[in-house]
C-alpha positions in Angstrom: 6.4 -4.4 -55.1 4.7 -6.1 -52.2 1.8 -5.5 -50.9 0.8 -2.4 -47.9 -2.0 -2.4 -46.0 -3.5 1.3 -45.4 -2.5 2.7 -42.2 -5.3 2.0 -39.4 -8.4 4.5 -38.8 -8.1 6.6 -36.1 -10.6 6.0 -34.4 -9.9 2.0 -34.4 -6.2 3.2 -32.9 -8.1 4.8 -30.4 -10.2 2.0 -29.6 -7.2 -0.5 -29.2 -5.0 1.9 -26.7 -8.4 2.3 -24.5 -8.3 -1.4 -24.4 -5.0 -1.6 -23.1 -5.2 0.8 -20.3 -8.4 2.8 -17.5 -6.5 6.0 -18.4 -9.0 8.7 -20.0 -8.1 8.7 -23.6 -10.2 9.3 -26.6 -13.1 11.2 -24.6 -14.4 12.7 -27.4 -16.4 15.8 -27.8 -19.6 17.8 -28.3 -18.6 21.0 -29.4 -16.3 22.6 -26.5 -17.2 20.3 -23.8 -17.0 16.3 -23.1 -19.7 14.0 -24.4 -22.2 13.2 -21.4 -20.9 9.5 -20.7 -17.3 10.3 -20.5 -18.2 13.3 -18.5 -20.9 11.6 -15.9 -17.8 8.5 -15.6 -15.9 11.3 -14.6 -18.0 12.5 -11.8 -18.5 9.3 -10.6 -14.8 8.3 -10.2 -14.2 11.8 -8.6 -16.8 11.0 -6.3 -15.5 7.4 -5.4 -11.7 8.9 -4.6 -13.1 11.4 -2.3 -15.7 9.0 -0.6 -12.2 6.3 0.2 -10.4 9.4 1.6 -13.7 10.0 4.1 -14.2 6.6 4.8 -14.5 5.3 8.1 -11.7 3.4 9.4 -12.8 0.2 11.6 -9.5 -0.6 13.5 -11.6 -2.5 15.8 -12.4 -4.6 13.0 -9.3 -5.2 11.6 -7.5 -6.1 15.0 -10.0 -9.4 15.4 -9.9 -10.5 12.1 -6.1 -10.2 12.3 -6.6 -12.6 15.6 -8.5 -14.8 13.3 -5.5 -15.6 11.2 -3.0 -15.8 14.5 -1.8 -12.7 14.2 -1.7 -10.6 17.6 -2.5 -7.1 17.0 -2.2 -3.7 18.6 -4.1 -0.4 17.8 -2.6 3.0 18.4 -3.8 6.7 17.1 -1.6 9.3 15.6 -2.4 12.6 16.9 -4.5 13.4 14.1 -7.9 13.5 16.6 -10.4 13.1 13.9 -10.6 13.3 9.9 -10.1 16.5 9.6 -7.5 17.3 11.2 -5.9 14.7 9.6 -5.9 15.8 6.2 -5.3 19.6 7.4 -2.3 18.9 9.2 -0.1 16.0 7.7 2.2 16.6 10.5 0.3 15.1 12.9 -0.4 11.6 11.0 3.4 11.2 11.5 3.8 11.1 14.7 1.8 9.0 17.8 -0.8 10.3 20.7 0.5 10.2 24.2 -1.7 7.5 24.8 0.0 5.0 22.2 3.5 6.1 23.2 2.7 5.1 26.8 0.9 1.7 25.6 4.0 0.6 22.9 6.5 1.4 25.9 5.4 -1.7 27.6 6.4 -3.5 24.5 9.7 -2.0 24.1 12.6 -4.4 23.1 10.0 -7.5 21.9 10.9 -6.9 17.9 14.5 -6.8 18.6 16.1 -7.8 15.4 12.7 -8.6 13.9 10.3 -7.4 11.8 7.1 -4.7 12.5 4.2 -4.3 10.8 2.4 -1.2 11.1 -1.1 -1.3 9.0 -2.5 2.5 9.1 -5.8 3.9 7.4 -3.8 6.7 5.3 -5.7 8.2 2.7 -7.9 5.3 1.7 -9.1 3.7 4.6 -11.3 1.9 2.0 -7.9 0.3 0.4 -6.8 -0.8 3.8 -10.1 -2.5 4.6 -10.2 -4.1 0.7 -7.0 -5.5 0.5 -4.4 -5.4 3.9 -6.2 -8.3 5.6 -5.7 -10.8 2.0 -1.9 -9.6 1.7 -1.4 -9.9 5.4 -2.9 -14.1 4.9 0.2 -14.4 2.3 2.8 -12.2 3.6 3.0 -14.2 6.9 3.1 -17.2 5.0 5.7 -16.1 2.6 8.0 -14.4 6.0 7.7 -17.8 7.1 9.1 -19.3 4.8 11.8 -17.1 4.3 12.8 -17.7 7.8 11.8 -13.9 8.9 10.8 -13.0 12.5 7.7 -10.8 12.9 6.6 -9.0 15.7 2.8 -8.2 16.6 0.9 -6.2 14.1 0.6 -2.7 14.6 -2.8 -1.1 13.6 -3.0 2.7 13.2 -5.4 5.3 12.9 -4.5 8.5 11.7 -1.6 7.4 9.8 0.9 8.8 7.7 3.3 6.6 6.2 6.3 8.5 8.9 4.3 7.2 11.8 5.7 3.5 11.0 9.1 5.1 11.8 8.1 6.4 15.6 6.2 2.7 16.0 9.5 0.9 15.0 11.2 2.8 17.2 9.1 2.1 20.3 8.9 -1.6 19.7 12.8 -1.6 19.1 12.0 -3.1 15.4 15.0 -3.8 12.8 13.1 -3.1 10.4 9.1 -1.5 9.5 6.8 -2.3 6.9 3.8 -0.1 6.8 0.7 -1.1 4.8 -1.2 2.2 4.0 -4.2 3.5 2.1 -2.6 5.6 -1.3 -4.0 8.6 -2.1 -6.9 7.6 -4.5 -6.7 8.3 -8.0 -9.9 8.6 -10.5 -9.1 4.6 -11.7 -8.2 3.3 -8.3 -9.8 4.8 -5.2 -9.0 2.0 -2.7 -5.3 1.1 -4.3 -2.8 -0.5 -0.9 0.7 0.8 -0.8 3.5 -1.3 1.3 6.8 1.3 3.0 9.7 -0.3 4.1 12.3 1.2 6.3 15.4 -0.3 7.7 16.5 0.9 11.2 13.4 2.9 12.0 13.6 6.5 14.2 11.9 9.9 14.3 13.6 11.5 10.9 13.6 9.0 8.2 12.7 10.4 4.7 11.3 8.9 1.9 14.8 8.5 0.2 15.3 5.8 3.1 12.3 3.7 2.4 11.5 1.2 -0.5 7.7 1.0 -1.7 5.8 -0.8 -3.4 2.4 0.4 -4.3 -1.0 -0.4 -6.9 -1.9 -3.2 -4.5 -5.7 -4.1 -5.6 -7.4 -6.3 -7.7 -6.6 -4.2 -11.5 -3.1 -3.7 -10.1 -0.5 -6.0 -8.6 -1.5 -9.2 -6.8 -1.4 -10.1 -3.7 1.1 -13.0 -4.5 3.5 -10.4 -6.1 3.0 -8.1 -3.7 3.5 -10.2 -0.6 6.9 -11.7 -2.8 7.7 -8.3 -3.4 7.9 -7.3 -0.2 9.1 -10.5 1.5 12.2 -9.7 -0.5 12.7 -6.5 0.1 12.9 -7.6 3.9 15.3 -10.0 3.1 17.5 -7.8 1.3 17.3 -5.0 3.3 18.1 -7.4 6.7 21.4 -9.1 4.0 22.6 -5.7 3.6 21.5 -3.0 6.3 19.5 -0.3 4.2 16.5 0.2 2.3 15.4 3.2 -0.1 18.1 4.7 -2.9 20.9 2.4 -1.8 18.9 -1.0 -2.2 17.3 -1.7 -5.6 14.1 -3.7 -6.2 15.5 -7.0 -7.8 12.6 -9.3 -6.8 11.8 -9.8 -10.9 15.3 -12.2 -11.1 14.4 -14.3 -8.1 10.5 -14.6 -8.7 9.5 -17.8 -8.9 7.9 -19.2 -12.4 4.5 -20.3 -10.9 4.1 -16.7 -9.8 5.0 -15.0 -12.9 2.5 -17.5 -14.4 0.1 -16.6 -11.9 0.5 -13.1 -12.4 0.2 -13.3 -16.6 -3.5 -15.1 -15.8 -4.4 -11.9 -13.4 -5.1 -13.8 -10.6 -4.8 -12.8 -6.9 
C-alpha cells in the first residue's frame, strides 16, 4: 500500500486559513473570554470603523484637487445639516438642500446623453478622501478611451447613495455613477464603493443600480475598479439599463496586462 501522510494539526490548519484571509478566525481563548491580543485588535478596529464614519469630510478639498487633474467640479449638500442628522435620518442623505437644487438648475441639460459623476462622503468620508481622487486619475483616463462623455464632477456632502439619482436628474444625465464611502467594517474602515444607475430620477431602488464595491488598497484596485466601472457604463449606455437586468461581464473583456496586474496586487 502507498504511503499516507497524517492528517495536518489543527492548529497548523488554523494558521494557513488566517493567512489566506483578515477575517477573525482562530481567536483563541483564556477560559470564557478572548485572549488579550485578539481582543485589544478588536477594539482597535472597532474604534477605526467608527472614527471613518465621524470623519470630517473636506469637499473643499476634494473640488481643487479634482481641478488639479482638469476635472471641473461642483459641491452641493444633501439636507442632512450636519453628522448627526445624517446618520439619524437616512432620508435626508437622499435627497438635495434647496440651495443645491437652485445652484444644479443653472446646469440643467449640460450632461445630456453623457455621463455624471457624483462623489459623496457616505459613511466613510475617510474612504472617499483615501481612494476617490486615485480612481477618479484612471477612470477619466479609461472613459476616454472608451469614447464616453462626462459631465462635471459632482461633489456631495451628506450623501446617500439615492442622492446621485436627484443630481442626475438636475443635470439631465444618461446615466450616474456615484463614488461613496461604504459603511466600514472591522477589516476595512475606509473601503470606496462605485453605484451606477441608468436614467436617473427621484425613485430608483437598488434593484436598478449596479455596484461595485471593496475599493482600497487590500481590496480591488484601482485599475480594476476604474475597468469595472468603465464597462459597466458602456454596457449600460449599449443596452439602456443597469441593476438585475444587466450582469457584470467585465472578467471576459479584461485585458491580460490588468489581470496580470491584479495577480501582483498592485494599484
Amino acid at each position: 500500500m502507498p504511503e499516507t501522510k497524517p492528517p495536518a494539526a489543527p492548529h497548523a490548519l488554523l494558521t494557513d486559513l488566517k493567512e489566506l484571509t483578515p477575517a477573525r478566525v482562530a481567536l483563541g481563548r483564556t477560559g470564557a473570554s478572548l485572549p488579550t491580543k485578539p481582543l485589544l485588535d478588536f477594539t482597535l478596529d472597532h474604534a477605526r470603523a467608527r472614527d471613518a464614519v465621524h470623519a470630517a469630510f473636506d469637499a473643499e478639498a476634494l473640488v481643487a484637487e479634482l481641478g488639479a487633474l482638469g476635472l471641473a467640479a461642483h459641491r452641493v449638500a444633501s439636507r442632512a445639516a450636519n453628522r448627526q442628522t445624517y446618520l439619524r435620518r437616512p432620508d435626508l442623505g437622499r435627497r438635495l438642500d434647496e440651495a443645491s437644487v437652485a445652484a444644479l438648475a443653472g446646469f440643467c441639460g449640460v450632461a445630456d446623453d453623457r455621463l455624471a459623476i457624483v462623489i459623496g462622503d457616505g459613511l466613510s468620508p475617510r474612504a472617499v478622501h483615501a481612494h476617490a481622487l486615485e480612481l477618479m486619475r484612471r477612470l477619466a483616463s479609461q472613459l476616454a478611451a472608451d469614447g464616453i462623455a462626462m459631465a462635471d464632477v459632482v461633489v456631495a456632502c451628506g450623501a446617500r447613495v439615492a442622492l446621485g439619482d436627484e443630481i442626475g436628474a438636475c443635470l439631465g444625465a444618461k446615466m450616474v455613477v456615484v463614488l461613496i464611502g461604504e459603511r466600514p467594517g472591522l477589516s476595512a474602515p475606509d473601503s470606496l464603493g462605485a453605484y451606477l444607475t441608468f436614467a436617473p430620477r427621484i425613485g430608483r431602488t437598488d434593484a436598478d443600480r449596479n455596484c461595485v464595491s471593496n475599493i482600497h488598497r487590500a481590496g480591488l484596485s484601482y485599475d480594476e475598479a476604474a475597468f469595472k466601472i468603465a464597462w459597466l457604463v458602456g454596457a449600460a449606455f449599449a443596452r439602456g439599463v443597469t441593476g438585475v437586468a444587466l450582469k457584470d461581464e467585465s472578467s471576459e473583456a479584461r485585458p491580460p496586462q490588468l489581470a496580470v496586474n491584479i495577480e501582483l496586487g498592485g494599484n
